[in-house]
Biopython code that builds the backbone (N, CA, C, O; Angstrom):
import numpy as np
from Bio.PDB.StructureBuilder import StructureBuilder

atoms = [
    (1, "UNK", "N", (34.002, 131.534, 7.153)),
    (1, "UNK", "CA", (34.501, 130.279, 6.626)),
    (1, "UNK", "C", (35.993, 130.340, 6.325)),
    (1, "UNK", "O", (36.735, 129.359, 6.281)),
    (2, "UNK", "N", (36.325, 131.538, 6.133)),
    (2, "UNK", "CA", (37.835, 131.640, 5.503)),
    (2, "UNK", "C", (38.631, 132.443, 6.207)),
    (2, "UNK", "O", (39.616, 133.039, 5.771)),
    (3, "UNK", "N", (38.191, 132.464, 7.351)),
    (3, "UNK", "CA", (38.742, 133.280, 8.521)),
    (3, "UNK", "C", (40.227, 132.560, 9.041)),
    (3, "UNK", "O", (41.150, 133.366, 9.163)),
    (4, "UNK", "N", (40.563, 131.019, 9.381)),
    (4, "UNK", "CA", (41.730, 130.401, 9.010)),
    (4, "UNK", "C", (41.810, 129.879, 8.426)),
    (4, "UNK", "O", (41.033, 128.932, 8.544)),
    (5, "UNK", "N", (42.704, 129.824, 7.236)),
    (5, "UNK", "CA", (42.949, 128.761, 5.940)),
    (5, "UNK", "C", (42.797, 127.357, 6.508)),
    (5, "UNK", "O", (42.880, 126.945, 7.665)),
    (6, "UNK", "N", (42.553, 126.748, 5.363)),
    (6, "UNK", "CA", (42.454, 125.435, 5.706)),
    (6, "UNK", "C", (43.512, 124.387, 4.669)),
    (6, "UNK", "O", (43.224, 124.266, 3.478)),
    (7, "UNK", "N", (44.186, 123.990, 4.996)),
    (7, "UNK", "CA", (45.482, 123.937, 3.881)),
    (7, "UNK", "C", (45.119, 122.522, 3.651)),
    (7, "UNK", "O", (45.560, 122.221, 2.542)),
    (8, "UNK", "N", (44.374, 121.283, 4.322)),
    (8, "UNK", "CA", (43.648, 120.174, 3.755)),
    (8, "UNK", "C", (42.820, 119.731, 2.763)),
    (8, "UNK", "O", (42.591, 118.619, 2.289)),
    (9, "UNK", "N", (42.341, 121.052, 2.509)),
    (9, "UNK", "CA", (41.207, 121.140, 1.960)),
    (9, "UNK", "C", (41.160, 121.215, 0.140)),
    (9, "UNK", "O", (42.022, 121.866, -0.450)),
    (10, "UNK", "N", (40.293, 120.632, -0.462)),
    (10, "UNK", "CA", (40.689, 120.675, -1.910)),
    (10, "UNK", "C", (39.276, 120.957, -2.621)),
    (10, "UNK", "O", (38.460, 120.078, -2.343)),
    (11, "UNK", "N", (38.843, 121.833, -3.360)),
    (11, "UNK", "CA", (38.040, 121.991, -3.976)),
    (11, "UNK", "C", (38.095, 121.796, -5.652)),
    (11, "UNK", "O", (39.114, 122.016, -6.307)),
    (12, "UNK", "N", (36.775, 121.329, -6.245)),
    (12, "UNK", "CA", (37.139, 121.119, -8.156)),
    (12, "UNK", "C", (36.620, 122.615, -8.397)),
    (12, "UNK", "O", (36.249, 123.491, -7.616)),
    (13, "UNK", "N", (36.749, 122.557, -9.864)),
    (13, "UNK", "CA", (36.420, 124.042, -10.031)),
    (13, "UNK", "C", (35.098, 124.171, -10.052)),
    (13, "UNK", "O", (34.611, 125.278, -10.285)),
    (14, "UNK", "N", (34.418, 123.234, -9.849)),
    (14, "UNK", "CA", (32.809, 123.799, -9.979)),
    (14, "UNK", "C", (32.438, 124.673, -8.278)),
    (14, "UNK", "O", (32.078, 125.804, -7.953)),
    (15, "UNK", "N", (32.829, 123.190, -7.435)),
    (15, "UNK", "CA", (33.115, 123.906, -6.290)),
    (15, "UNK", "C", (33.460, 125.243, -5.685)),
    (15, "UNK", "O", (32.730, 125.796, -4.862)),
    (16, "UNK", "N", (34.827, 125.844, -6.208)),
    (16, "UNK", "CA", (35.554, 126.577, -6.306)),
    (16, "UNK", "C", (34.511, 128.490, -7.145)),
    (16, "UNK", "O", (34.374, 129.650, -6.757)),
    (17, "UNK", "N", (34.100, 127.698, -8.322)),
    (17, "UNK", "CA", (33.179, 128.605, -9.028)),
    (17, "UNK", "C", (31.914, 128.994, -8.046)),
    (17, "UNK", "O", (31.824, 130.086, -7.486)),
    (18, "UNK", "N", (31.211, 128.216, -7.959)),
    (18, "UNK", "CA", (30.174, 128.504, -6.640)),
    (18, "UNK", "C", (30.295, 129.179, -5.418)),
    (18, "UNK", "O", (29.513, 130.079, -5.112)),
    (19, "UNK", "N", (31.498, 128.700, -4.476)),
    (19, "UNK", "CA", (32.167, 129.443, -3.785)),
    (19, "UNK", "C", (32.367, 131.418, -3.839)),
    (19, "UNK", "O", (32.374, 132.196, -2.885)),
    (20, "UNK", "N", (32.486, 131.672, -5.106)),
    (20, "UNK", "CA", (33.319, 132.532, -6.145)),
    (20, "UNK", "C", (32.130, 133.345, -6.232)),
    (20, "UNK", "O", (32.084, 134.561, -6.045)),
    (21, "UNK", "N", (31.264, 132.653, -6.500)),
    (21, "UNK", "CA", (30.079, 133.263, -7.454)),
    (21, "UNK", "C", (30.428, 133.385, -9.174)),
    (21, "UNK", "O", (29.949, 134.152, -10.010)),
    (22, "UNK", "N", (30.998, 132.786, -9.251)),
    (22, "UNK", "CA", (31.512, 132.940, -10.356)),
    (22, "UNK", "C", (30.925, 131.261, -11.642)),
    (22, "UNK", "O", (30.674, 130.086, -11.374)),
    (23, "UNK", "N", (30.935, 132.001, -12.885)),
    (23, "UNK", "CA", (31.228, 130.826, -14.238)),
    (23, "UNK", "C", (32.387, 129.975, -13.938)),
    (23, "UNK", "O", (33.446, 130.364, -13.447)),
    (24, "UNK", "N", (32.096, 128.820, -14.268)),
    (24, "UNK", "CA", (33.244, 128.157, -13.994)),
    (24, "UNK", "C", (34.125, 128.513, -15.102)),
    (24, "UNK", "O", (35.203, 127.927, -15.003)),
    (25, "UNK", "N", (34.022, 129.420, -16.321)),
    (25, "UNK", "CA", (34.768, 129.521, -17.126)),
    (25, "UNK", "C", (35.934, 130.303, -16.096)),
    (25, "UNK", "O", (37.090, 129.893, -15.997)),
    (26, "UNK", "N", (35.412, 131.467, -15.379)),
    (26, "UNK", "CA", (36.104, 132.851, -15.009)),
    (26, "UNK", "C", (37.738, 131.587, -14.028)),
    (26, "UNK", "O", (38.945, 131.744, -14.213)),
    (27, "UNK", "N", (37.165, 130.665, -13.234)),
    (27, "UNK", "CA", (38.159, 129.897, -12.703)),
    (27, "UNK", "C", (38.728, 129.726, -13.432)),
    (27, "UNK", "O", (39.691, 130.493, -13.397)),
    (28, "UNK", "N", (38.758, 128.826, -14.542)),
    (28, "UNK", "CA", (39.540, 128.701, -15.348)),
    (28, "UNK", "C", (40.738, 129.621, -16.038)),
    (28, "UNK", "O", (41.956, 129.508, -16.177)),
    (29, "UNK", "N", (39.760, 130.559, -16.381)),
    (29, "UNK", "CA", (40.611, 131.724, -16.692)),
    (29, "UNK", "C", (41.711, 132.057, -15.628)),
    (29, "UNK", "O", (42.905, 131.876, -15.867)),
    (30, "UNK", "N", (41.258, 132.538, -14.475)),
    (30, "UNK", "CA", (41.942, 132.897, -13.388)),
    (30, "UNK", "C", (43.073, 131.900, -13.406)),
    (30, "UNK", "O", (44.169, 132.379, -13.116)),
    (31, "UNK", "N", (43.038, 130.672, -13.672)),
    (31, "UNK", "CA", (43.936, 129.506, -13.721)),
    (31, "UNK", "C", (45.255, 130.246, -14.618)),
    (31, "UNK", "O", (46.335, 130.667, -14.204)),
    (32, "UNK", "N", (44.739, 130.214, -15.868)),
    (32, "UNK", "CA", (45.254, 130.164, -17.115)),
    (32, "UNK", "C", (45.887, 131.794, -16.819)),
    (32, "UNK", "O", (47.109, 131.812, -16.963)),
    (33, "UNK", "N", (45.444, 132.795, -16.537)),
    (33, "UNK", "CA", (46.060, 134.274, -15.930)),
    (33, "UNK", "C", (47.052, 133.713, -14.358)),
    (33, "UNK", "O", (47.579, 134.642, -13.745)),
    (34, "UNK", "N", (47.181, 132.845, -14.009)),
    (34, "UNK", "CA", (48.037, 132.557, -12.848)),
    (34, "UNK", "C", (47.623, 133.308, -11.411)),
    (34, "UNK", "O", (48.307, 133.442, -10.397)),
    (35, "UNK", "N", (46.162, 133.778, -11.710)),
    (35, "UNK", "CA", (45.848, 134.093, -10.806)),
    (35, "UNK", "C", (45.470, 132.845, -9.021)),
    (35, "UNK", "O", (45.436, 133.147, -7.828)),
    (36, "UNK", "N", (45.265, 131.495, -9.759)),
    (36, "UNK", "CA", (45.178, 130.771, -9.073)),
    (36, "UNK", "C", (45.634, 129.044, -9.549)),
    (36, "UNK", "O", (45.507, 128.472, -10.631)),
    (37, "UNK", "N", (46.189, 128.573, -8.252)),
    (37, "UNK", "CA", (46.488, 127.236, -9.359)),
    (37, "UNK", "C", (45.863, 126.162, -8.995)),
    (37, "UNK", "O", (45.482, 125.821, -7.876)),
    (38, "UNK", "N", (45.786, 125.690, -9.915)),
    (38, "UNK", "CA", (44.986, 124.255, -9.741)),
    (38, "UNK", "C", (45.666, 123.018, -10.463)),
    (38, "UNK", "O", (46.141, 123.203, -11.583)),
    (39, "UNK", "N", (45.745, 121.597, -9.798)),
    (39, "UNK", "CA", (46.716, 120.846, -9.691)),
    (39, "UNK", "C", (45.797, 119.469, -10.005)),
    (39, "UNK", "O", (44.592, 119.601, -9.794)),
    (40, "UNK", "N", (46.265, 118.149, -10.493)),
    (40, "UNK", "CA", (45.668, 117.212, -10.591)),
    (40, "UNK", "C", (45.293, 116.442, -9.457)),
    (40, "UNK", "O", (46.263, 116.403, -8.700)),
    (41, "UNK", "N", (44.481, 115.913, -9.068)),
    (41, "UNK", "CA", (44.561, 115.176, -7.876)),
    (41, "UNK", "C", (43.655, 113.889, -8.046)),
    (41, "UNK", "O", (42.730, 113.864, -8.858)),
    (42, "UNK", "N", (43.889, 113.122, -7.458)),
    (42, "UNK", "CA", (43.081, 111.528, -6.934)),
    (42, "UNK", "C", (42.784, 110.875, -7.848)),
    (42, "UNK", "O", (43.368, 111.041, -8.919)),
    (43, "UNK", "N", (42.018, 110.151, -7.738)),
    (43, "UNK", "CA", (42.092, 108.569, -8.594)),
    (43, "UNK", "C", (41.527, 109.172, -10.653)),
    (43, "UNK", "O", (41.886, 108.700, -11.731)),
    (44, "UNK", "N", (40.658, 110.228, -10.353)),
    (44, "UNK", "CA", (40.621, 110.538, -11.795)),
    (44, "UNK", "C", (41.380, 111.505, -12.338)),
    (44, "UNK", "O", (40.987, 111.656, -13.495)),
    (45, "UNK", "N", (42.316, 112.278, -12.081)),
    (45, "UNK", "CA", (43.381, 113.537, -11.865)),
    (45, "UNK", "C", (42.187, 114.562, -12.059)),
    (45, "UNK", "O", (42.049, 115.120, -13.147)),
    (46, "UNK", "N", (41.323, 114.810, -11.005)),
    (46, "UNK", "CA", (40.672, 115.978, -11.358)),
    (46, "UNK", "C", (41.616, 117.232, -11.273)),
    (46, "UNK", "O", (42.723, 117.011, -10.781)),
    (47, "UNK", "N", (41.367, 118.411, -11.647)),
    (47, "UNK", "CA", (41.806, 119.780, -11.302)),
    (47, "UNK", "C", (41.084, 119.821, -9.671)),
    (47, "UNK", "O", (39.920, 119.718, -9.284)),
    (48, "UNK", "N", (41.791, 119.929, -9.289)),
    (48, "UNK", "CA", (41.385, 120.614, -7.537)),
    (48, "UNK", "C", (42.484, 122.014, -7.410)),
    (48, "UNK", "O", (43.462, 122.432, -8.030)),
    (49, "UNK", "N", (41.769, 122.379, -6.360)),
    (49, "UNK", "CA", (41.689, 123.963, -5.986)),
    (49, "UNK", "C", (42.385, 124.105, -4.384)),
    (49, "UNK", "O", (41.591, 124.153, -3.444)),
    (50, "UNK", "N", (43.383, 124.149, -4.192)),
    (50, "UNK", "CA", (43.464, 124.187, -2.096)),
    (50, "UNK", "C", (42.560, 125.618, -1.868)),
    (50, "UNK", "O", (42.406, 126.715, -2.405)),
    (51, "UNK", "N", (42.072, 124.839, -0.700)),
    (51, "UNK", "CA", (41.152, 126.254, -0.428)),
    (51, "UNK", "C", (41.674, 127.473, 0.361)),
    (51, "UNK", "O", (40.971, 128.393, 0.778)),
    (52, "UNK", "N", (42.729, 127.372, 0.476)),
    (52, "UNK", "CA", (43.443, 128.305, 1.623)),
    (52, "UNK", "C", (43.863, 129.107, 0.196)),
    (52, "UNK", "O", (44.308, 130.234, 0.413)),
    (53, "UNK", "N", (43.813, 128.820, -0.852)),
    (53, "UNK", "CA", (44.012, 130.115, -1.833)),
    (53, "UNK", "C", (43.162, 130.849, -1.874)),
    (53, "UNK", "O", (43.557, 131.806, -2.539)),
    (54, "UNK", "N", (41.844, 131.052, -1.444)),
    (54, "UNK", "CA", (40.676, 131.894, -0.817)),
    (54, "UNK", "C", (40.908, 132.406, -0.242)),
    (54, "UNK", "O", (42.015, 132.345, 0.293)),
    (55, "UNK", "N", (40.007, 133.272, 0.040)),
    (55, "UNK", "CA", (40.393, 134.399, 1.111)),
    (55, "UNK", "C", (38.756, 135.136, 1.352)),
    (55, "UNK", "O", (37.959, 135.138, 0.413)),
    (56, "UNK", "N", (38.467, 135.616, 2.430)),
    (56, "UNK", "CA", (36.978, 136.506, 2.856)),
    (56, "UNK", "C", (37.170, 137.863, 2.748)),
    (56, "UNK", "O", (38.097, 138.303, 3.429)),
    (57, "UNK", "N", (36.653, 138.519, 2.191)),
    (57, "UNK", "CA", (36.735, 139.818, 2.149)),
    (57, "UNK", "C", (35.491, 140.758, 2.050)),
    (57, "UNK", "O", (34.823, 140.875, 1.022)),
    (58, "UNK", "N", (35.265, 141.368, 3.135)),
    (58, "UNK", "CA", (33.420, 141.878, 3.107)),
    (58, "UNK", "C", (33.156, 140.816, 3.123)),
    (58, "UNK", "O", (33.979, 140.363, 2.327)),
    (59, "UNK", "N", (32.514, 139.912, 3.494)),
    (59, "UNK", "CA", (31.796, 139.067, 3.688)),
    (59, "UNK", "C", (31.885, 137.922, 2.489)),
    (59, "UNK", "O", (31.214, 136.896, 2.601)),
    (60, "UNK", "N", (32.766, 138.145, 1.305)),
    (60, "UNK", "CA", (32.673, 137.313, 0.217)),
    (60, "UNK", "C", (34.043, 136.360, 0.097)),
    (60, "UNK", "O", (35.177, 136.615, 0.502)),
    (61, "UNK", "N", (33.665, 135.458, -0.433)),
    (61, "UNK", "CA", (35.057, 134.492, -0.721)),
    (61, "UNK", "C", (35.340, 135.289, -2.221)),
    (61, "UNK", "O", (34.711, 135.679, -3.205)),
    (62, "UNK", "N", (36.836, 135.244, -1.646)),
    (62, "UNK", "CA", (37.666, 135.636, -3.152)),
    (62, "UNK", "C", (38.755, 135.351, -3.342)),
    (62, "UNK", "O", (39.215, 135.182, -2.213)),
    (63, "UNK", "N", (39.759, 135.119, -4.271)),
    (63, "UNK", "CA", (40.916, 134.360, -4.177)),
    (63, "UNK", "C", (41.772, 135.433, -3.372)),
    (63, "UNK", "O", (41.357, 136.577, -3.182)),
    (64, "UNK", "N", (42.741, 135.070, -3.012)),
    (64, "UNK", "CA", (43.497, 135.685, -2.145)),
    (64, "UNK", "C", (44.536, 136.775, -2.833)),
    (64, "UNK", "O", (45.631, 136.586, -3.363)),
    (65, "UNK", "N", (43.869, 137.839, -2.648)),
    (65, "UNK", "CA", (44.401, 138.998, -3.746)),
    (65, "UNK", "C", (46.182, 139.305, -3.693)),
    (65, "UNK", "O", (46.838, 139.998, -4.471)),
    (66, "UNK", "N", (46.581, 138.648, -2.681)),
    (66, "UNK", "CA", (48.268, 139.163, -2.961)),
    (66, "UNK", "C", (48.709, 137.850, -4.131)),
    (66, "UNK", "O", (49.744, 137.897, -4.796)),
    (67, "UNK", "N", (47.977, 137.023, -4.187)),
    (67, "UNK", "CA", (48.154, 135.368, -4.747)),
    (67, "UNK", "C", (48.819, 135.510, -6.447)),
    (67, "UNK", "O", (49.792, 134.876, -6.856)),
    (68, "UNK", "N", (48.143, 136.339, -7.117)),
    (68, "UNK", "CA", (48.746, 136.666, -8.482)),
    (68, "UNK", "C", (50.293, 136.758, -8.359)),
    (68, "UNK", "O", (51.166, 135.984, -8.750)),
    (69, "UNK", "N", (50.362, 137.882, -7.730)),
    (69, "UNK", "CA", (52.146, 138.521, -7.986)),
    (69, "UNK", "C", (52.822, 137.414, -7.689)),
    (69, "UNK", "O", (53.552, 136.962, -8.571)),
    (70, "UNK", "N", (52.743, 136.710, -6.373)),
    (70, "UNK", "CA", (53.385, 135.491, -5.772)),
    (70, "UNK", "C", (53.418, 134.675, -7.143)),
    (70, "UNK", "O", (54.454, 134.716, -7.806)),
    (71, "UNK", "N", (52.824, 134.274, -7.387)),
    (71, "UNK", "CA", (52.439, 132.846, -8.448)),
    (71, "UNK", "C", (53.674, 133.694, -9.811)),
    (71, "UNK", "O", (54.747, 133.278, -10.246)),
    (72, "UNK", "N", (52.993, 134.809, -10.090)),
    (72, "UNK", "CA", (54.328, 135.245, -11.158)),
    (72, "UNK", "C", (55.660, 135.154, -10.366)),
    (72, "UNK", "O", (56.353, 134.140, -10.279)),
    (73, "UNK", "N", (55.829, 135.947, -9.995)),
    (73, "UNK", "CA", (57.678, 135.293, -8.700)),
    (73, "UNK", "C", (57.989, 133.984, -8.708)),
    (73, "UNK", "O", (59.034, 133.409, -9.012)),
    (74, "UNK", "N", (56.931, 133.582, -8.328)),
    (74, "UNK", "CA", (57.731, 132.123, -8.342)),
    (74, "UNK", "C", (57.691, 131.423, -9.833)),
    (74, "UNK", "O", (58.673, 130.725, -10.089)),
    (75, "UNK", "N", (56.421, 131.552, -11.095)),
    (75, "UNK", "CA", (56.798, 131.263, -11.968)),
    (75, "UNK", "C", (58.220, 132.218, -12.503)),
    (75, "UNK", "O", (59.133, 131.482, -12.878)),
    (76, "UNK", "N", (58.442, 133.280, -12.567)),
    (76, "UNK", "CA", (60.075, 134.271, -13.256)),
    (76, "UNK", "C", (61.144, 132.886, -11.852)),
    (76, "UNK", "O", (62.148, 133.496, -11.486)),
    (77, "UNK", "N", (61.120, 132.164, -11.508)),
    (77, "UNK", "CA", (62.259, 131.592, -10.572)),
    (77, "UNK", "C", (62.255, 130.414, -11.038)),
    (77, "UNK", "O", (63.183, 129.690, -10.678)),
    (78, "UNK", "N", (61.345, 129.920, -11.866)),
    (78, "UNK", "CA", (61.707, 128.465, -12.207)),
    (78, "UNK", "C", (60.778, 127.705, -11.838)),
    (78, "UNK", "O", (60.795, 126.557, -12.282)),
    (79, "UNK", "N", (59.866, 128.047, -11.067)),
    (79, "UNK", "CA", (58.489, 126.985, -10.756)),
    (79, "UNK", "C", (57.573, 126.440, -11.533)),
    (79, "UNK", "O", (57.382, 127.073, -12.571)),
    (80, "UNK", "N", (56.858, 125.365, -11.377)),
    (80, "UNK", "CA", (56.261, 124.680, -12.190)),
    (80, "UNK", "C", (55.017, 125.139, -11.446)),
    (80, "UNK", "O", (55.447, 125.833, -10.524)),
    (81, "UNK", "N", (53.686, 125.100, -11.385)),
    (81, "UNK", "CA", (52.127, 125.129, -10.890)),
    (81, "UNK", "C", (52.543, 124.056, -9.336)),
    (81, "UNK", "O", (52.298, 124.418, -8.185)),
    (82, "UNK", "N", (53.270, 122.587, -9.760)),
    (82, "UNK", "CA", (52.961, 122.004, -8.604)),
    (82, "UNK", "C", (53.972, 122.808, -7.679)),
    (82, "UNK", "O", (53.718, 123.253, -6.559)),
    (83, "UNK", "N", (54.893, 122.882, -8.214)),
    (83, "UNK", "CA", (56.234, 123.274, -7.180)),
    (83, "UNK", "C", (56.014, 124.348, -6.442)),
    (83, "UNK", "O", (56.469, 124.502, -5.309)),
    (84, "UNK", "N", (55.049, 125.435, -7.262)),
    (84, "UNK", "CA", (54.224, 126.389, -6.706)),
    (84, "UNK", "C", (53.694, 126.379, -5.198)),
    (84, "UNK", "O", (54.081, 126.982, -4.197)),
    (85, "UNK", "N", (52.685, 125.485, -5.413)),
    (85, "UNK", "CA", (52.054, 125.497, -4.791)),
    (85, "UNK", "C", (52.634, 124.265, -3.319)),
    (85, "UNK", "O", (52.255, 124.257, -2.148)),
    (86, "UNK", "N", (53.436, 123.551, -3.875)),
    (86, "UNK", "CA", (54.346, 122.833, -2.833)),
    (86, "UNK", "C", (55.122, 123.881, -1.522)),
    (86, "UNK", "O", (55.145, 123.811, -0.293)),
    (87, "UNK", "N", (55.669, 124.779, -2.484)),
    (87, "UNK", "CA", (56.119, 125.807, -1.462)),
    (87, "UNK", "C", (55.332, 126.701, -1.064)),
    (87, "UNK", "O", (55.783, 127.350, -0.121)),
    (88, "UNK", "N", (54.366, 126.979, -1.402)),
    (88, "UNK", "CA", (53.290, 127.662, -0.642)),
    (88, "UNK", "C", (52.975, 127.101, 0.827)),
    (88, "UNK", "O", (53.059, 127.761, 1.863)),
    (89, "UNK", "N", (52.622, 125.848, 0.727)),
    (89, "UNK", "CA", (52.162, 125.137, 1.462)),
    (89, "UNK", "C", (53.223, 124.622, 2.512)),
    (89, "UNK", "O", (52.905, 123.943, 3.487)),
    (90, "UNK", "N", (54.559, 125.025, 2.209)),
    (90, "UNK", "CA", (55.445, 124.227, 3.420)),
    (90, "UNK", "C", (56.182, 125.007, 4.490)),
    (90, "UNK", "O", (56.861, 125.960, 4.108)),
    (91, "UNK", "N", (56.128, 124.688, 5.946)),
    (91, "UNK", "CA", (56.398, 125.791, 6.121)),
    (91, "UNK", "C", (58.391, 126.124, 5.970)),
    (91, "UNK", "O", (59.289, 125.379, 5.579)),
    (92, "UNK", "N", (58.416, 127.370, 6.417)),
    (92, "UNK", "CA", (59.198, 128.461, 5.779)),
    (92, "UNK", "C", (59.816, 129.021, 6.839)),
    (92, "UNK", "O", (59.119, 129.796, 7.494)),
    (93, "UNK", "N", (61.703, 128.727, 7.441)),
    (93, "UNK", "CA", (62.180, 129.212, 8.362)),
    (93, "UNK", "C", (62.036, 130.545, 8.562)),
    (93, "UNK", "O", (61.444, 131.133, 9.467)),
    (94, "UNK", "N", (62.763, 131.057, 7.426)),
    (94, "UNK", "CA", (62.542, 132.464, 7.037)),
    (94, "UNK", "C", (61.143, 133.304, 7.541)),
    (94, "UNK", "O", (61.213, 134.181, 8.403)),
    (95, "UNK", "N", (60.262, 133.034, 7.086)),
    (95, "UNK", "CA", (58.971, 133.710, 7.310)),
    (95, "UNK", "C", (58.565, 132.680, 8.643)),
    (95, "UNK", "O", (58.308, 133.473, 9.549)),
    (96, "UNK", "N", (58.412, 131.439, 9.110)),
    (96, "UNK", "CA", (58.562, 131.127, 10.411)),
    (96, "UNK", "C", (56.589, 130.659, 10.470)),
    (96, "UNK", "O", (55.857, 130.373, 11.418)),
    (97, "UNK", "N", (56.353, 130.771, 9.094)),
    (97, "UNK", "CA", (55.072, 130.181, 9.010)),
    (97, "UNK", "C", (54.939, 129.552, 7.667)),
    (97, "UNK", "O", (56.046, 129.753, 7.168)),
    (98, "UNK", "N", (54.232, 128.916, 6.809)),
    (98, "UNK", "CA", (54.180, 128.523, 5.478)),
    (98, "UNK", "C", (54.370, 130.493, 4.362)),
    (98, "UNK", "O", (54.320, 131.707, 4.562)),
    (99, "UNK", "N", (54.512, 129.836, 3.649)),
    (99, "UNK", "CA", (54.010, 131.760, 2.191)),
    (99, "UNK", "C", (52.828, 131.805, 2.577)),
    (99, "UNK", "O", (52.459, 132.800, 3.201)),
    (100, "UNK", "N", (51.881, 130.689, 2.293)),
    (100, "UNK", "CA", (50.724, 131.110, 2.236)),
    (100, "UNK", "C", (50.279, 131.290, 3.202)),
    (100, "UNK", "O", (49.259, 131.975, 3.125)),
    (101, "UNK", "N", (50.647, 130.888, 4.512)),
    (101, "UNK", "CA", (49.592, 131.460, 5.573)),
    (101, "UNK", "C", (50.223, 132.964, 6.062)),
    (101, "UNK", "O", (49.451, 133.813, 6.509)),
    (102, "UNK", "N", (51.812, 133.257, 5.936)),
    (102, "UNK", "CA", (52.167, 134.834, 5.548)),
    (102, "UNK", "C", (51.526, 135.410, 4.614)),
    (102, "UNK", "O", (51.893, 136.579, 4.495)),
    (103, "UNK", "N", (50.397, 134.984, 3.599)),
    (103, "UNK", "CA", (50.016, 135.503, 2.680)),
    (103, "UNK", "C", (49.058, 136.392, 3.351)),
    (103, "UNK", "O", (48.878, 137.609, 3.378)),
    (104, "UNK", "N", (48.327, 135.026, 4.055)),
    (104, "UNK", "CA", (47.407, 135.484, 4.576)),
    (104, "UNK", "C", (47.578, 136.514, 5.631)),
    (104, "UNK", "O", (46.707, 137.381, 5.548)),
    (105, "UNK", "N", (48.431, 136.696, 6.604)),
    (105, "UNK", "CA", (47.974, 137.337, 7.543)),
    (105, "UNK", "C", (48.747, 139.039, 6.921)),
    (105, "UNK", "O", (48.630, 139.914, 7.779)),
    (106, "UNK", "N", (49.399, 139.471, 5.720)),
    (106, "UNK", "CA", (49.618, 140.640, 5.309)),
    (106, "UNK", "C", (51.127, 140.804, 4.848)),
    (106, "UNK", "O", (51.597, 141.907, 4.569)),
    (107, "UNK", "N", (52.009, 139.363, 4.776)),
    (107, "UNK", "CA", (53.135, 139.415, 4.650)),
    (107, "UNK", "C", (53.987, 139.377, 3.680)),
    (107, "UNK", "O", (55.065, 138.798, 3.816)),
    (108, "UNK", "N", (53.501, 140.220, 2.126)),
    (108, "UNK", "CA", (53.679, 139.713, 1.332)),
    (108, "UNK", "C", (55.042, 140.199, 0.541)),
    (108, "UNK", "O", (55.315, 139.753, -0.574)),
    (109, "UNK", "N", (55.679, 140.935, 1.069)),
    (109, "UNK", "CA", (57.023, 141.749, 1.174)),
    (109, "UNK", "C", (57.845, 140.486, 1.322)),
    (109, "UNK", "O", (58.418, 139.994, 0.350)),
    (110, "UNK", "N", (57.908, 139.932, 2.603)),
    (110, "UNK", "CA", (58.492, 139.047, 3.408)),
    (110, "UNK", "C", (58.070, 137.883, 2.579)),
    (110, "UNK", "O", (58.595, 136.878, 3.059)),
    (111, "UNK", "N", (57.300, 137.573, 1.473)),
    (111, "UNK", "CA", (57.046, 136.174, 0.915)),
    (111, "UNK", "C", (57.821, 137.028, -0.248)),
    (111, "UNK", "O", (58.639, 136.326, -0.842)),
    (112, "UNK", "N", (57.778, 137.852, -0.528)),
    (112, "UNK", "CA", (58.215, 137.677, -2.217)),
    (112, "UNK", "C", (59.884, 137.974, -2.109)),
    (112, "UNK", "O", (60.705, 137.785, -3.007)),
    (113, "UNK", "N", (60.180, 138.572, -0.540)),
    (113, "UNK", "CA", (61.822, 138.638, -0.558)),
    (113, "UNK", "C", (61.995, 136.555, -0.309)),
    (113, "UNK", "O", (62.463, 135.936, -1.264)),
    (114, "UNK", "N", (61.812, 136.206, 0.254)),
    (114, "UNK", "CA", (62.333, 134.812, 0.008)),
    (114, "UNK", "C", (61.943, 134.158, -1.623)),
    (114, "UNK", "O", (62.668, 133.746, -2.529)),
    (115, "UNK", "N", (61.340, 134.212, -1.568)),
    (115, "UNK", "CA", (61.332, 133.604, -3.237)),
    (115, "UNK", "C", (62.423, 134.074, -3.968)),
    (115, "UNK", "O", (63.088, 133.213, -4.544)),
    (116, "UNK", "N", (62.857, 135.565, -4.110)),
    (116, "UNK", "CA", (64.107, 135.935, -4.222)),
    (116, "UNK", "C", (65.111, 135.408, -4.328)),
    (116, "UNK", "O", (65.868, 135.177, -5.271)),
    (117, "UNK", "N", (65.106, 135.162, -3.049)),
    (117, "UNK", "CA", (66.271, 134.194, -2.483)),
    (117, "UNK", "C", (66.106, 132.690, -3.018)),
    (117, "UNK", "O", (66.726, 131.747, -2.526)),
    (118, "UNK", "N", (65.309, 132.588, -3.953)),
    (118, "UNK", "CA", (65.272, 131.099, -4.150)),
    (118, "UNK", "C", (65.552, 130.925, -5.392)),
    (118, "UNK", "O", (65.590, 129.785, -5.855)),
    (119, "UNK", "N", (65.896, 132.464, -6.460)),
    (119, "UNK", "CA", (65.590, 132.139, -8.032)),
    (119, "UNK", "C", (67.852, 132.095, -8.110)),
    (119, "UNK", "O", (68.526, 131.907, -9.123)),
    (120, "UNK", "N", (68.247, 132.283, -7.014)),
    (120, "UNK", "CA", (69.907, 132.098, -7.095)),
    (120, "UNK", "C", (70.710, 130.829, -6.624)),
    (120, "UNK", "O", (71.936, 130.799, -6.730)),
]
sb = StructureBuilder()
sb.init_structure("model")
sb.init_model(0)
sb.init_chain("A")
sb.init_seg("    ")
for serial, (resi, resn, name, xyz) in enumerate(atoms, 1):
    if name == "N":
        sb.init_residue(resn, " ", resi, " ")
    sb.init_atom(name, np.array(xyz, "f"), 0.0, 1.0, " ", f" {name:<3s}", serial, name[0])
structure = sb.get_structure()
């Protein structure tokens, strides 16, 4: 399922928890630790989840383990959760794909030197 991100895609945290195997508390948490972000969206501002912050590993969905450090970098540069995740999602001359889909394929040197470059 998580073999290519899907950067359309939006999950709530119950969703997201199930996915997880997880309490929906532990999402939360993970939220609140910056391990993952979650953003308001649509007509009731739910919390939604992009699902390309997932990741498969052994056979299990799990958030995308380089995803913490990133999220601190870019919060120490001035980012807000949305702005976060705005630049995650866009792509990126530099890296020549979005962060996050460099996240995904092992590039995370090359994502956290541009962010770098973004806190000057």
């Amino acid at each position: 399922m998580f073999n290519e991100p899907v950067y359309d895609k939006w999950l709530s945290i119950p969703e997201t928890a199930d996915l997880l195997g997880v309490p929906q508390r532990e999402v939360r948490s993970a939220i609140e630790r910056r391990e993952l972000i979650a953003i308001r969206r649509g007509e009731h501002r739910a919390w939604a989840i992009n699902s390309a912050l997932l990741a498969e590993e052994h056979g299990q969905v799990v958030i995308l383990p380089s995803l913490r450090g990133t999220l601190v970098a870019l919060h120490d540069a001035g980012f807000s959760s949305e702005e976060s995740l705005s630049w995650l999602l866009r792509e990126n001359e530099e890296l020549e794909a979005s962060p996050l889909q460099a996240l995904h394929e092992g590039k995370i040197h090359a994502v956290r030197r541009a962010i770098q470059s973004l806190a000057f």
